[in-house]
Structure formats: C-alpha cells, structure tokens
ZAKOL-396166 format. One record per atom (N, C-alpha, C, CB): residue in one letter; y, z, x; atom name. Coordinates in Angstrom, 2 decimals. Atoms other than C-alpha are relative to their C-alpha. Glycine has a CB too. Layout:
ZAKOL-396166
<pt r="a" yy="Y" zz="Z" xx="X" a="CA"/>
...
***
This chain:
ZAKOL-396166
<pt r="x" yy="-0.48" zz="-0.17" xx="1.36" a="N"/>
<pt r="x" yy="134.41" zz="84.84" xx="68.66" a="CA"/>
<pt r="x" yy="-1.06" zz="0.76" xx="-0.80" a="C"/>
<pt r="x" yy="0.32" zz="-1.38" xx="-0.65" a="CB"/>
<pt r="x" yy="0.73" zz="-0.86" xx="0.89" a="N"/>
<pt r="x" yy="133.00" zz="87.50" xx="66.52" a="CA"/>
<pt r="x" yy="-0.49" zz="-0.86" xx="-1.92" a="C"/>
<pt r="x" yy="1.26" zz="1.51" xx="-0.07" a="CB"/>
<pt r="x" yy="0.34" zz="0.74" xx="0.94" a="N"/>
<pt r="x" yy="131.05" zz="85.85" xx="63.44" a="CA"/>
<pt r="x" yy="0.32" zz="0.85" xx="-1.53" a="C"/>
<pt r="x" yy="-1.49" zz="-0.40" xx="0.32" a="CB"/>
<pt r="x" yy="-0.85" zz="-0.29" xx="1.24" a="N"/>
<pt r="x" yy="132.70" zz="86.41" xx="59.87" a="CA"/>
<pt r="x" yy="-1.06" zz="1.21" xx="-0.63" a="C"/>
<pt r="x" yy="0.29" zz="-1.56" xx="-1.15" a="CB"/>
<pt r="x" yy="0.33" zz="-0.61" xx="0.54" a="N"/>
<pt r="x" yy="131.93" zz="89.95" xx="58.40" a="CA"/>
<pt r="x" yy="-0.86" zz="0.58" xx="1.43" a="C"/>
<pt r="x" yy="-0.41" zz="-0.52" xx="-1.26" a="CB"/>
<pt r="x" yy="0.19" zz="-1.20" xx="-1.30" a="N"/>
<pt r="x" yy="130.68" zz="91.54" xx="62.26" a="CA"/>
<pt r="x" yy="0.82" zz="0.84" xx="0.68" a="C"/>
<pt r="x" yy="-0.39" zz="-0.45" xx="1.04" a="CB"/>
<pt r="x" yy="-0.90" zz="-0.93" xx="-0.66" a="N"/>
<pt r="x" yy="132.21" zz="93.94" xx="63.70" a="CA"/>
<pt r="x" yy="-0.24" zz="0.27" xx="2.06" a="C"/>
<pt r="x" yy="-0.38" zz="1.55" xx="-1.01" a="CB"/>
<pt r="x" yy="-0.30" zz="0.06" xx="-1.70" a="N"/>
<pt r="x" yy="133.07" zz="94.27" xx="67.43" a="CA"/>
<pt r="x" yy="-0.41" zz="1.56" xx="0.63" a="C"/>
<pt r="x" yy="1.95" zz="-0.37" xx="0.36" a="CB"/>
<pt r="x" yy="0.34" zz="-1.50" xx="-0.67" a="N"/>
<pt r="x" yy="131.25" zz="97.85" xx="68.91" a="CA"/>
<pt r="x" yy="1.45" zz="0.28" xx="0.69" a="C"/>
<pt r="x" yy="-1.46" zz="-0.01" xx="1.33" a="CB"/>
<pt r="x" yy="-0.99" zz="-0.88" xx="-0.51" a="N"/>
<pt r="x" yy="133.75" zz="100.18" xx="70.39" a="CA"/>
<pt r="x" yy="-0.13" zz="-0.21" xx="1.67" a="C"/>
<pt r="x" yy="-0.30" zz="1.60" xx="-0.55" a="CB"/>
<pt r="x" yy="0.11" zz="0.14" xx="-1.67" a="N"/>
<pt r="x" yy="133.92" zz="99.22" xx="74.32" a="CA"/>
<pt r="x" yy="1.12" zz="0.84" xx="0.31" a="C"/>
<pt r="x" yy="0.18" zz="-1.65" xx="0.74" a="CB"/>
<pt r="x" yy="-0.82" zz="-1.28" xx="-0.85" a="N"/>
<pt r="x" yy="135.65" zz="102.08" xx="76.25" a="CA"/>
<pt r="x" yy="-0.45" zz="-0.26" xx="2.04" a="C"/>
<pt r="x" yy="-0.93" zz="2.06" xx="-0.84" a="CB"/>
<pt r="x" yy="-0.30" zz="-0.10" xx="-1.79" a="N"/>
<pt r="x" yy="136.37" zz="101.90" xx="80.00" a="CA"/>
<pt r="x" yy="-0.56" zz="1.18" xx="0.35" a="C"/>
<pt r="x" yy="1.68" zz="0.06" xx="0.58" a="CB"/>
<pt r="x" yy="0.56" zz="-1.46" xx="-0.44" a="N"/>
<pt r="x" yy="134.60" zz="104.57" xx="82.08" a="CA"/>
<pt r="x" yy="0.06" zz="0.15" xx="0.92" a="C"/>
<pt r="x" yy="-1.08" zz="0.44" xx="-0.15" a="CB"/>
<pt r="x" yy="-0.62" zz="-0.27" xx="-0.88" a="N"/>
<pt r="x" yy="135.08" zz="103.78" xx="85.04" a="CA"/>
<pt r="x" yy="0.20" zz="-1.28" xx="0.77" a="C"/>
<pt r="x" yy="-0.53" zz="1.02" xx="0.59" a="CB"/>
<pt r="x" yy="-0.74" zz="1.29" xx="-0.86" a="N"/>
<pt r="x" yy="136.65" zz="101.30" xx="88.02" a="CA"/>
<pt r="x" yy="-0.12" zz="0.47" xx="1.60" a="C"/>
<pt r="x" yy="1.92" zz="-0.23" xx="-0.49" a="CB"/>
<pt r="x" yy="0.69" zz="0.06" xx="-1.50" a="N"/>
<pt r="x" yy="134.78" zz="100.70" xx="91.22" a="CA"/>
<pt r="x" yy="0.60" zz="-0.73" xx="1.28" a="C"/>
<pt r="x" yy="-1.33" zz="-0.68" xx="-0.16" a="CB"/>
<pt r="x" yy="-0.89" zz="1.21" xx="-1.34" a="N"/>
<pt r="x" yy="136.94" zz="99.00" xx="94.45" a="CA"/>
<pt r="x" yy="-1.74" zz="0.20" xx="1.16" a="C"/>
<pt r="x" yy="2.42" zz="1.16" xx="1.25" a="CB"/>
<pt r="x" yy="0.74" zz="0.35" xx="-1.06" a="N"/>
<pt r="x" yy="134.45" zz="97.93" xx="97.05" a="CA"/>
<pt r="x" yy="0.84" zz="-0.06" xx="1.87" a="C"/>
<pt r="x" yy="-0.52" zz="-1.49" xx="-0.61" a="CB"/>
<pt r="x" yy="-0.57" zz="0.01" xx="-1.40" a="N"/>
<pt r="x" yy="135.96" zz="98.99" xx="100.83" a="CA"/>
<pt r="x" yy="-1.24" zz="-0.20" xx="0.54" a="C"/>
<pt r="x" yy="0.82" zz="1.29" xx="0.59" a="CB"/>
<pt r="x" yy="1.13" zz="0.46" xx="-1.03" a="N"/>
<pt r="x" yy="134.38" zz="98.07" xx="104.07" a="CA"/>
<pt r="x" yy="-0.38" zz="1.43" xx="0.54" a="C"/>
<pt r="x" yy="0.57" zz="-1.17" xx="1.34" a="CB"/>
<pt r="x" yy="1.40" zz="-0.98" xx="0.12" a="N"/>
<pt r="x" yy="131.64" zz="100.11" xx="105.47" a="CA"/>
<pt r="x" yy="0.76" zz="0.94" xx="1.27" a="C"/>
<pt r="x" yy="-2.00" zz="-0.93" xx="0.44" a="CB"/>
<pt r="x" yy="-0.99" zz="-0.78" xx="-1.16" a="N"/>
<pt r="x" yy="133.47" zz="103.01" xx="107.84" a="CA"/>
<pt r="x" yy="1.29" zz="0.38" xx="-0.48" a="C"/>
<pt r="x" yy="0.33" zz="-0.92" xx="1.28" a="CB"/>
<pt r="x" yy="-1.38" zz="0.56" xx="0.59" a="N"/>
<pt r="x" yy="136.73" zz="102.64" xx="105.68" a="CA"/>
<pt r="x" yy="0.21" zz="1.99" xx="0.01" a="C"/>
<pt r="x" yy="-0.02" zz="-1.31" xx="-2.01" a="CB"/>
<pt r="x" yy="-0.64" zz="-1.15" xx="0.72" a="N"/>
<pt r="x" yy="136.25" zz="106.41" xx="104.07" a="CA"/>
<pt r="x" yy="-0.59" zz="1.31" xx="1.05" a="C"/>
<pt r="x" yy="-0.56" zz="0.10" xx="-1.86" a="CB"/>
<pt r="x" yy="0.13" zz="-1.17" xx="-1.08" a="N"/>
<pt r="x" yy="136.60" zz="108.81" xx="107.05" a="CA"/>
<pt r="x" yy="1.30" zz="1.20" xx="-0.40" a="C"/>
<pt r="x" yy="0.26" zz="-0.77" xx="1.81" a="CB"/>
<pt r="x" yy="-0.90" zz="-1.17" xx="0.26" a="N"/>
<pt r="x" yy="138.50" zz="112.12" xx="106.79" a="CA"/>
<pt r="x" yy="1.32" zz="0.03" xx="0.15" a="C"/>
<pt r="x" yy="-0.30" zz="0.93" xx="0.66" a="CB"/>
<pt r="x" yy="-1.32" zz="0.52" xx="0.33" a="N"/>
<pt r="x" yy="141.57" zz="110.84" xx="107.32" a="CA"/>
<pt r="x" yy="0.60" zz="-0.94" xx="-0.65" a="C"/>
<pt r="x" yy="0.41" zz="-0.18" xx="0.71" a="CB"/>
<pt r="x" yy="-0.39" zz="1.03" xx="1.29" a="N"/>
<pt r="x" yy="141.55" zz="107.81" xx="104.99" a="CA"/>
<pt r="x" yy="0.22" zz="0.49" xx="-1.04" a="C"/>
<pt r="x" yy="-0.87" zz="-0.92" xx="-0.42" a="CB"/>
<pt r="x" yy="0.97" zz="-0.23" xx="1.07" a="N"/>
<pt r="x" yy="139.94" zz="110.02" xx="102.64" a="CA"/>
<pt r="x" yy="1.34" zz="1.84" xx="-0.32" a="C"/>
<pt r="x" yy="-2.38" zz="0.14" xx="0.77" a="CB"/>
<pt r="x" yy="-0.80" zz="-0.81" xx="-0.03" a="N"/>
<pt r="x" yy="143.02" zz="112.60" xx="103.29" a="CA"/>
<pt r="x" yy="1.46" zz="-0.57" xx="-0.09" a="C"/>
<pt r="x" yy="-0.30" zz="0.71" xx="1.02" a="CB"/>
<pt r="x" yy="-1.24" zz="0.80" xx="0.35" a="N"/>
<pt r="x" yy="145.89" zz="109.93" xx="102.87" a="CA"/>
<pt r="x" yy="-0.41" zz="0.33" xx="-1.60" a="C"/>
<pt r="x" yy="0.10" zz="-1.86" xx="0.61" a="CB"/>
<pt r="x" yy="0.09" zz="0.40" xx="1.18" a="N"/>
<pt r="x" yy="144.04" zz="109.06" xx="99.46" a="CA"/>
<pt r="x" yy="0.29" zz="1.27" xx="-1.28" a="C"/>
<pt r="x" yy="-1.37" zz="-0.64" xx="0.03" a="CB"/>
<pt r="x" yy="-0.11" zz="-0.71" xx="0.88" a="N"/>
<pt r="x" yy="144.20" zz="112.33" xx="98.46" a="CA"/>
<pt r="x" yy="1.61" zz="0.57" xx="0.01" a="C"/>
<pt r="x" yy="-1.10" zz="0.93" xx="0.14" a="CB"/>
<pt r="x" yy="-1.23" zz="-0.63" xx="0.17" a="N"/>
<pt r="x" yy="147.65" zz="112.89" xx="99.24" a="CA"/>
<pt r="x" yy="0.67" zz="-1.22" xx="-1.31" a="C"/>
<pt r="x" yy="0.93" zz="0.13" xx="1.74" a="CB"/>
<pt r="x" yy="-1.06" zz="0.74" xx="1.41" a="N"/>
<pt r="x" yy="148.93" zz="109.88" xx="97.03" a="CA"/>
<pt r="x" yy="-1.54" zz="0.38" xx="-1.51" a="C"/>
<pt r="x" yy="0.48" zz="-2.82" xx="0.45" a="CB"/>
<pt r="x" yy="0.32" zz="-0.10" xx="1.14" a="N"/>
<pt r="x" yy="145.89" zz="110.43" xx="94.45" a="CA"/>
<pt r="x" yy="0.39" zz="1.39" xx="-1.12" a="C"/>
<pt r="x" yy="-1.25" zz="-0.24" xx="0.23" a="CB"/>
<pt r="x" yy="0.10" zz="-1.79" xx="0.78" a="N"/>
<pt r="x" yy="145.81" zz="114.48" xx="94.12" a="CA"/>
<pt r="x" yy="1.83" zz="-0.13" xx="-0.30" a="C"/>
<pt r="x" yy="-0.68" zz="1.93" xx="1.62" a="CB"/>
<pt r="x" yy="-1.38" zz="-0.01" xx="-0.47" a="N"/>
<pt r="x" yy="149.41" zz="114.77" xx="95.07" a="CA"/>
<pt r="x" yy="0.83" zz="-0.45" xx="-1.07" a="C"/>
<pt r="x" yy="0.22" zz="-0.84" xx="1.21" a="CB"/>
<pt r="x" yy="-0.98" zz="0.55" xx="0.56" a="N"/>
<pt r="x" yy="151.17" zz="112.42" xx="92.93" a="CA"/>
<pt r="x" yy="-0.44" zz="0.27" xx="-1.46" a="C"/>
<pt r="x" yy="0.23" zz="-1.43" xx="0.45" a="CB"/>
<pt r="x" yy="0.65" zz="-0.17" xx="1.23" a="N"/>
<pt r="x" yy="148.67" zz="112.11" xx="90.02" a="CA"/>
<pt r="x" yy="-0.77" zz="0.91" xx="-0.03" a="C"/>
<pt r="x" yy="-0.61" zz="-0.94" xx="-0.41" a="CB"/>
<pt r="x" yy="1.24" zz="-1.45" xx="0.26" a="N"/>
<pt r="x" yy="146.38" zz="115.27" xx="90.15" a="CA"/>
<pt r="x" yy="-1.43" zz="-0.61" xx="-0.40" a="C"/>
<pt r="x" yy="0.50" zz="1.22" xx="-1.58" a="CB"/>
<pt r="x" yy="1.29" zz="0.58" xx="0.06" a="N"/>
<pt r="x" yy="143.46" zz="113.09" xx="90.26" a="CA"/>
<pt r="x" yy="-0.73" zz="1.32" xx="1.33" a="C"/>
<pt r="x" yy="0.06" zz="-2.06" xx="0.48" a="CB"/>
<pt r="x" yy="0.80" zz="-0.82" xx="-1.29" a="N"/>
<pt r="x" yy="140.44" zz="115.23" xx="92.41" a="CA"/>
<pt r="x" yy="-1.03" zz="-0.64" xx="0.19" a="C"/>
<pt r="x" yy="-0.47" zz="1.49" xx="-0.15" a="CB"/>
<pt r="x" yy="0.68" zz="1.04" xx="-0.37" a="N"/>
<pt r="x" yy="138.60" zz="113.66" xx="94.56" a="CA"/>
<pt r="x" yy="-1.05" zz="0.49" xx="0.63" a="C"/>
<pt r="x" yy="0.66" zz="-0.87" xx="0.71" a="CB"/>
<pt r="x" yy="0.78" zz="-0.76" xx="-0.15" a="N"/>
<pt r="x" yy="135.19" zz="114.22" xx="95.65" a="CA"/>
<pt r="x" yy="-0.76" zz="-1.30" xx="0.75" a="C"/>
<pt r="x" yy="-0.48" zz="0.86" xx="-1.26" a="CB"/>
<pt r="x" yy="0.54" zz="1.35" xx="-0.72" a="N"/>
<pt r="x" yy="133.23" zz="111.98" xx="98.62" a="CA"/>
<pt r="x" yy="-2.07" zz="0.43" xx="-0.17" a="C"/>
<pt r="x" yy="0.86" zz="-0.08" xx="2.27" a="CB"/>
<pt r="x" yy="1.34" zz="-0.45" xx="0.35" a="N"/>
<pt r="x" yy="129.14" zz="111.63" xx="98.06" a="CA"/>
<pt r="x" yy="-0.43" zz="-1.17" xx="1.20" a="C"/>
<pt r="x" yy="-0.59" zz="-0.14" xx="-1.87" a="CB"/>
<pt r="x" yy="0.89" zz="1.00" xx="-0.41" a="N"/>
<pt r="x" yy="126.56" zz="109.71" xx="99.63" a="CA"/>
<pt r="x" yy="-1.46" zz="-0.50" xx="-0.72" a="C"/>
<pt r="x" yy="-0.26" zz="0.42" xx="1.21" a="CB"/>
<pt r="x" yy="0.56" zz="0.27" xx="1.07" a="N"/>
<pt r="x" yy="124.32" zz="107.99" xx="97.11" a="CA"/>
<pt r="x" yy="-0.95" zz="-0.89" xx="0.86" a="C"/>
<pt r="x" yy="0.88" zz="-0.55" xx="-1.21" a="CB"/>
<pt r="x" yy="0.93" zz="1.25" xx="-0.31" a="N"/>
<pt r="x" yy="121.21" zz="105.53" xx="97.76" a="CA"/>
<pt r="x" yy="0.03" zz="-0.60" xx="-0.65" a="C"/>
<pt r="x" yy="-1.13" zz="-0.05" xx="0.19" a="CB"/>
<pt r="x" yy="-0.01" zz="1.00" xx="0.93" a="N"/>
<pt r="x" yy="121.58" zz="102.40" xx="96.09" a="CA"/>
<pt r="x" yy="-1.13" zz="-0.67" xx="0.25" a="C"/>
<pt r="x" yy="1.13" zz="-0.83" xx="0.00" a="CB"/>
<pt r="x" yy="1.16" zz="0.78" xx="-0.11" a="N"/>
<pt r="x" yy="118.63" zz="100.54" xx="95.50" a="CA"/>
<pt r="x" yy="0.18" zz="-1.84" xx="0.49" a="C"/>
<pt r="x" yy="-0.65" zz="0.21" xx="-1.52" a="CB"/>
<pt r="x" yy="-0.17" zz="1.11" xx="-0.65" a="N"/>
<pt r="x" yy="118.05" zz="97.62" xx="98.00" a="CA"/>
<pt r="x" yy="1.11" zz="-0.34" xx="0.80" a="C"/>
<pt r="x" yy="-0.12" zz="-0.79" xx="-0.74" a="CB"/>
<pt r="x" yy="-1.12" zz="-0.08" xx="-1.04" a="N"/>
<pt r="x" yy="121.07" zz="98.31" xx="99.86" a="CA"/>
<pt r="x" yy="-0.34" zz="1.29" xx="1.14" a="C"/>
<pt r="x" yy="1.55" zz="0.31" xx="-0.87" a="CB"/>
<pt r="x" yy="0.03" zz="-1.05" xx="-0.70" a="N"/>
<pt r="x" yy="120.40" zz="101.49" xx="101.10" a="CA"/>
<pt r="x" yy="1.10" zz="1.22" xx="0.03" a="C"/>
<pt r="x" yy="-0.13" zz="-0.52" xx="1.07" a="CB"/>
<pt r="x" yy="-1.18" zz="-1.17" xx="0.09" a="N"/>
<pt r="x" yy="122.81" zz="104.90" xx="101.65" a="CA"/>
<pt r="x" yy="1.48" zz="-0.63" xx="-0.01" a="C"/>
<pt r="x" yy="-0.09" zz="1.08" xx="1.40" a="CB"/>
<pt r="x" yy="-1.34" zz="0.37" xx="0.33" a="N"/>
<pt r="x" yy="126.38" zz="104.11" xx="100.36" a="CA"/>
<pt r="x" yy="0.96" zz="1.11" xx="0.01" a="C"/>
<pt r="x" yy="0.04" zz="-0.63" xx="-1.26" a="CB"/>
<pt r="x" yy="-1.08" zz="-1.01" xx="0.05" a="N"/>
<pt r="x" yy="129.71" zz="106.52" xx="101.09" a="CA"/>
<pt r="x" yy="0.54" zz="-0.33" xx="-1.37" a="C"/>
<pt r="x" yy="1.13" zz="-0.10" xx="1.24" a="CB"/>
<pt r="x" yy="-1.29" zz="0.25" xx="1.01" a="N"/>
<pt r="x" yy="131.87" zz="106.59" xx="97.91" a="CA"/>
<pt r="x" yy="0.97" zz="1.15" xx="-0.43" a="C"/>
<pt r="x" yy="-0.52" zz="-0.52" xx="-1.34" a="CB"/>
<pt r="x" yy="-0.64" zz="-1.09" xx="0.16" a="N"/>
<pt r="x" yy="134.67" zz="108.82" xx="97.37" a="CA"/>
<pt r="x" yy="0.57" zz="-0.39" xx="-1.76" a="C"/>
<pt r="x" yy="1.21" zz="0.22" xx="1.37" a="CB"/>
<pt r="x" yy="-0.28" zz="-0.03" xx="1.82" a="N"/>
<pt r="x" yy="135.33" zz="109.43" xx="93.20" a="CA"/>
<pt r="x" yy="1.03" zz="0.89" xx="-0.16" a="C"/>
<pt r="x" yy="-1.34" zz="0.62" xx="-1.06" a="CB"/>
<pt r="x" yy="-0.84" zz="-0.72" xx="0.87" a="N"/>
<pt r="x" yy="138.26" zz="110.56" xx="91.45" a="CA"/>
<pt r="x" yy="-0.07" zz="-0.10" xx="-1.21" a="C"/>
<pt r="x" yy="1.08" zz="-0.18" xx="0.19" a="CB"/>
<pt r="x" yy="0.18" zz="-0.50" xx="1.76" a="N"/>
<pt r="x" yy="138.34" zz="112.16" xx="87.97" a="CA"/>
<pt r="x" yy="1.61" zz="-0.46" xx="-0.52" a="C"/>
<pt r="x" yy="-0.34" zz="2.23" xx="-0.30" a="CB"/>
<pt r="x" yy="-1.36" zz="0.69" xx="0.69" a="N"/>
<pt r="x" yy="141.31" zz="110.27" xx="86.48" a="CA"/>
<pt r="x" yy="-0.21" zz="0.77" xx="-1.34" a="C"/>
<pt r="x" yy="0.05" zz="-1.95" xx="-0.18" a="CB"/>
<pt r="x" yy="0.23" zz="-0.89" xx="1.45" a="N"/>
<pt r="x" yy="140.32" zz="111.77" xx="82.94" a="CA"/>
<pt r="x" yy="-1.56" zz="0.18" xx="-0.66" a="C"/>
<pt r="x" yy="0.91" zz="-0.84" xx="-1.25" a="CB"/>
<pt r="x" yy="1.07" zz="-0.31" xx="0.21" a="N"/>
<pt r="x" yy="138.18" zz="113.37" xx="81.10" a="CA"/>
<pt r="x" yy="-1.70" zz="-1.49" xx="0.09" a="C"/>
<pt r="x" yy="0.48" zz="0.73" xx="-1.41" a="CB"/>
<pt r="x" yy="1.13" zz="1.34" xx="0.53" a="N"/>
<pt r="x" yy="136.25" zz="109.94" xx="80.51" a="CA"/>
<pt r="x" yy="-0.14" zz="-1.44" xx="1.65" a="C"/>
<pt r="x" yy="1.16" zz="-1.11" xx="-2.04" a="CB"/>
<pt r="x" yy="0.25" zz="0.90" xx="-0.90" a="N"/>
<pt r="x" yy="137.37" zz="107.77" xx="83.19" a="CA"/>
<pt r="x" yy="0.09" zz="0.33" xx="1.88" a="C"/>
<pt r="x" yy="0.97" zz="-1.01" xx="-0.50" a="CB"/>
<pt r="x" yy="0.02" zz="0.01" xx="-1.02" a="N"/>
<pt r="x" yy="136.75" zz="107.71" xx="86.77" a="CA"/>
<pt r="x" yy="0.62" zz="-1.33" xx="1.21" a="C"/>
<pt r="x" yy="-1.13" zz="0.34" xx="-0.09" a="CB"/>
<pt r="x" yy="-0.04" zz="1.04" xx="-1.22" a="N"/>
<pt r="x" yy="138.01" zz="105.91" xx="90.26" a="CA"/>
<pt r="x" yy="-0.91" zz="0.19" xx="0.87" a="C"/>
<pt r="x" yy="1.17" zz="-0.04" xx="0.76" a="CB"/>
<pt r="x" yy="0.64" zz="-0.36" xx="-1.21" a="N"/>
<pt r="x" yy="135.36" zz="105.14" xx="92.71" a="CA"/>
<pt r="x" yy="0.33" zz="-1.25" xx="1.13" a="C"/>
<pt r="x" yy="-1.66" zz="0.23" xx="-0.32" a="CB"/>
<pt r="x" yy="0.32" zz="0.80" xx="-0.88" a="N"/>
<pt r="x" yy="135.60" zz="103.60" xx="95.90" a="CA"/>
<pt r="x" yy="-0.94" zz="0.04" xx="0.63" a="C"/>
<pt r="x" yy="0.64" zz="-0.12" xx="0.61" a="CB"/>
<pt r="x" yy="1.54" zz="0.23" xx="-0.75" a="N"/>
<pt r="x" yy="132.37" zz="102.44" xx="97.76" a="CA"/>
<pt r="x" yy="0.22" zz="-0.88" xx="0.85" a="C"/>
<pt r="x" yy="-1.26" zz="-0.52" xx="-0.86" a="CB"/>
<pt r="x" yy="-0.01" zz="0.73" xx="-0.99" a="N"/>
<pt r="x" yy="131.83" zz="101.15" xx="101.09" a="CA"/>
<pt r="x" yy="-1.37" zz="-1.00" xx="-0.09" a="C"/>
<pt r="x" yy="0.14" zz="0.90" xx="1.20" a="CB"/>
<pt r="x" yy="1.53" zz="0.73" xx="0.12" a="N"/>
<pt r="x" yy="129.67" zz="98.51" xx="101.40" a="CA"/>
<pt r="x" yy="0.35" zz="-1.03" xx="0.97" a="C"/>
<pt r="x" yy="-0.56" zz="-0.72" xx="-1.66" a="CB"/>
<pt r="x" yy="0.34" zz="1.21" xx="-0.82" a="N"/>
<pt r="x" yy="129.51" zz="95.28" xx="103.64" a="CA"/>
<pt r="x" yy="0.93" zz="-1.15" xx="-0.77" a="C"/>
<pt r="x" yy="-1.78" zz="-0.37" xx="0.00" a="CB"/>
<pt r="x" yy="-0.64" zz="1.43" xx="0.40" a="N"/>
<pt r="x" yy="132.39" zz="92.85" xx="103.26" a="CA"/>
<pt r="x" yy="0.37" zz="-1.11" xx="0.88" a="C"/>
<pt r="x" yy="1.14" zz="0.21" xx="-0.59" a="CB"/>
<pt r="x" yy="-0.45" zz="1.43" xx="-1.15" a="N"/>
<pt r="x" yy="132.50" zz="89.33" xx="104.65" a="CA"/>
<pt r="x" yy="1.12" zz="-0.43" xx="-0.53" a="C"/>
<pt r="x" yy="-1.10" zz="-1.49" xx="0.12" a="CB"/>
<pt r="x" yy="-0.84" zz="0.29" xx="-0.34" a="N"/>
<pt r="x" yy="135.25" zz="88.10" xx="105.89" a="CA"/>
<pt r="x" yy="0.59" zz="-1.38" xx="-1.05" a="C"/>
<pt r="x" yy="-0.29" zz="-0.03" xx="1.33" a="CB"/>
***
C-alpha cells in the first residue's frame, strides 16, 4: 500500500525471460520458433552466447517484440 500523498514510480515491462533446458536451442528448435515467432508475429529473433557470472556461458535466443520489450529464452540447468 502506497502511503497517503506518494506516488507509485512508473514500472514498465522490458522484458520476459523463460528458462529452457541446456541443449533445448539448436537450429532446428531455434527454426520452429522462428516460424511461429517471425512468421506469425514479425518478432526477429537473434541467438547469442553470453557469460553469466557464476554460472558460466549461457545460449539465449531474443526476440524484439517492440520497440521496448523483449522475449528471451535461456538455457540453463533444470531439475527435474
């Protein structure tokens, strides 16, 4: 609860991260996704490999949903 006479900052979405398992985003996953992402919605998609600190090298493939917001998926290590 916001206290009488504060105001609430402007929170904006920027972006939305899914966590797949580690191997998930190979050239043909990563060529389905673009047929329903590009394809349907004209999202473009773009795959990187980033170092995360204390994990180590991470795949993630990003789409530009709009100017502001992004989809990323990232592989990482999921238990079962």
């Amino acid at each position: 609860m916001t206290p009488e006479g504060a105001t609430l900052p402007r929170v904006e979405l920027t972006h939305v991260e899914l966590s797949v398992a580690t191997g998930t985003l190979v050239p043909r996953f990563e060529a389905d996704l673009d047929r329903l992402l590009h394809d349907v919605f004209g999202w473009v998609g773009a795959t990187t490999v980033d170092d995360v600190p204390d994990t180590g090298p991470s795949t993630s493939r990003t789409y530009i949903v709009s100017s502001h917001v992004k989809l990323v998926l990232r592989e990482q290590p999921i238990d079962s």
